[in-house]
C-alpha positions in Angstrom: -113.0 24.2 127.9 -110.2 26.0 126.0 -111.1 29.4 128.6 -109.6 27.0 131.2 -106.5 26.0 129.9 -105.7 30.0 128.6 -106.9 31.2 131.8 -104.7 28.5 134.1 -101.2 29.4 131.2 -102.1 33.1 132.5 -102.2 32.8 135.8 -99.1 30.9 136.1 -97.3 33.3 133.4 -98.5 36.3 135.2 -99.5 35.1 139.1 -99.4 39.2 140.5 -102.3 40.0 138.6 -105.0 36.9 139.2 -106.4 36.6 142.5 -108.7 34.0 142.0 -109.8 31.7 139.0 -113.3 30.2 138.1 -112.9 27.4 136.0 -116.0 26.1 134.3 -115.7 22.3 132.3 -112.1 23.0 131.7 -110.1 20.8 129.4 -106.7 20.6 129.7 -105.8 17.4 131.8 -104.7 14.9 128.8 -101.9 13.0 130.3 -99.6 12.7 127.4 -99.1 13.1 123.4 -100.3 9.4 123.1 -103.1 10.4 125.1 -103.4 14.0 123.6 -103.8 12.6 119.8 -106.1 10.1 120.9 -108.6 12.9 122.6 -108.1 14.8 119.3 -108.8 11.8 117.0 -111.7 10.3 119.3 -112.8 14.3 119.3 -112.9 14.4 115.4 -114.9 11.6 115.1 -117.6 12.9 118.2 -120.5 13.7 118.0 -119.5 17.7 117.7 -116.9 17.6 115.0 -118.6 14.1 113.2 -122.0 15.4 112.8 -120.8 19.0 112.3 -118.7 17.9 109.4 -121.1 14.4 108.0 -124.6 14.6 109.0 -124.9 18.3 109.7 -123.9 21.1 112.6 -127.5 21.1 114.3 -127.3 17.6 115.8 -123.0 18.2 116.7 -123.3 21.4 118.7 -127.0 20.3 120.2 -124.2 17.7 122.0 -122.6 20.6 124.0 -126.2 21.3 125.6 -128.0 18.9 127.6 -131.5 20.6 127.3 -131.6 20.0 123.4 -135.1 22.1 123.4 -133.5 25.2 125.7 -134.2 28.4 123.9 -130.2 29.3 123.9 -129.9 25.9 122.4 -131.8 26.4 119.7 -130.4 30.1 119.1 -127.3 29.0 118.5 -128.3 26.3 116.5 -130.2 29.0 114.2 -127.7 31.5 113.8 -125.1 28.7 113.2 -126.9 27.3 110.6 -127.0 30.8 108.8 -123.3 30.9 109.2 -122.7 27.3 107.6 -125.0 28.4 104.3 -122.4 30.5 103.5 -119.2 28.7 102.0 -116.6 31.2 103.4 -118.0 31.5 106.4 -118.6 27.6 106.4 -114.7 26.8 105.7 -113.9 29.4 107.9 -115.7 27.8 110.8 -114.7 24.1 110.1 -111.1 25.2 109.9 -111.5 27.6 113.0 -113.1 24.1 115.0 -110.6 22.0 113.9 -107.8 24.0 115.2 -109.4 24.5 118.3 -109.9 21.1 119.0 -106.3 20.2 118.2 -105.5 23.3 120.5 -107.2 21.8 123.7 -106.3 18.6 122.9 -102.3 19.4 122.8 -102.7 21.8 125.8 -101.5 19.6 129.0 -101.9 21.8 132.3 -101.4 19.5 134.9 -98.2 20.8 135.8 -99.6 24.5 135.5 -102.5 24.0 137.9 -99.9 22.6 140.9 -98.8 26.7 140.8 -101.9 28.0 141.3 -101.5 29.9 144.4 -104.8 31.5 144.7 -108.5 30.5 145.6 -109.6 28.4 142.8 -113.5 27.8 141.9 -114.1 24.8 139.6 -117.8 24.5 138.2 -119.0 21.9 136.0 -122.2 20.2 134.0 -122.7 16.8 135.2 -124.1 15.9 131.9 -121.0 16.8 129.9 -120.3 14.4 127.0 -117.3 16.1 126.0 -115.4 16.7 129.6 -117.2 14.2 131.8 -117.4 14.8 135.2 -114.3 13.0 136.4 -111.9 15.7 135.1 -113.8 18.5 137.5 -112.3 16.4 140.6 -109.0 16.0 138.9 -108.9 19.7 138.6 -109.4 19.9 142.5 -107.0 17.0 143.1 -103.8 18.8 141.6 -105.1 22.9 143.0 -104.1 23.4 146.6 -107.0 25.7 147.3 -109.7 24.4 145.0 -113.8 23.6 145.8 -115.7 22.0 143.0 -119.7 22.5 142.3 -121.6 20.6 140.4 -124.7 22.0 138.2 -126.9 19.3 137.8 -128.5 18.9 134.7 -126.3 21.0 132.7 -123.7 19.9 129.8 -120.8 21.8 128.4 -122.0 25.0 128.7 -123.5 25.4 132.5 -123.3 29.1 132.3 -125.7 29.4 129.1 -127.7 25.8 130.1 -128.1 26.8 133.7 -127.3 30.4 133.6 -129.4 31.8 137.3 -128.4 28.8 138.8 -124.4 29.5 137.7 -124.7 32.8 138.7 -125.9 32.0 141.8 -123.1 29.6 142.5 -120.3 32.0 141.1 -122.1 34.8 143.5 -122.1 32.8 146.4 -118.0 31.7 146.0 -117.5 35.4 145.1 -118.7 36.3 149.4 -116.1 33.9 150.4 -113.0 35.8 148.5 
């Protein structure tokens, strides 16, 4: 999510040395402040920040993955638990989330993807609570040269979720560059 939006500032900051861009679940579309502050506020009380902050980080970042039981799921659910028993660690993390999400959430790149001049590859989870599925073909609305694909059954993180079908996809766009 917050890959795309620093990947699509790059690009348009430095345009001589991208040649292409894969975007995968990409925030960055929020349509105005009014708009960005409400994504931030409905994102602090979602299901990732809420539960990570209330009820507990297990059930907040089991959100980002579709496949609750899949084994990189619940690896990153261990080793973030071991990071949360530890109170520096823990404030350090709740701090570092928080200013992430206001990050993407004040980020607007919707006038920054209409410069794109190069091949862009946008790959999302259609089971993405967080950046639903919608914002993929808003992506390929505003790029010029844009294809979106879809990885069925994958959430947020397609690339971890879904990883040998991803890199099938990404290898496949990679022959056509």
């Amino acid at each position: 999510s917050m890959g795309g939006i620093i990947s699509i500032l790059y690009a348009n900051k430095h345009p001589e040395k991208v040649q292409r861009l894969i975007l995968v679940n990409s925030a960055g579309l929020v349509k105005s402040s009014a708009q960005a502050n409400a994504l931030l506020e409905q994102s602090l009380k979602s299901n990732l920040v809420d539960m990570t902050f209330k009820m507990g980080l297990e059930q907040g970042f089991k959100a980002l993955f579709y496949n609750k039981k899949h084994p990189l799921c619940v690896n990153m659910i261990n080793n973030l638990k071991k990071v949360m028993n530890h109170s520096q660690d823990s404030k350090a993390f709740n701090l570092t989330l928080k200013e992430s999400l206001k990050a993407i959430a004040n980020n607007n790149v919707k006038n920054k993807i209409k410069n794109l001049n190069i091949p862009v590859f946008i790959v999302w989870g259609d089971k993405d609570p967080f950046l639903p599925i919608k914002y993929a073909y808003e992506f390929e609305k505003g790029i010029k040269n844009s294809k979106v694909m879809i990885i069925k059954g994958s959430g947020h993180l397609p690339m971890l979720e879904n990883a040998e079908k991803f890199n099938q996809v990404v290898d496949f766009y990679s022959l056509f560059q």
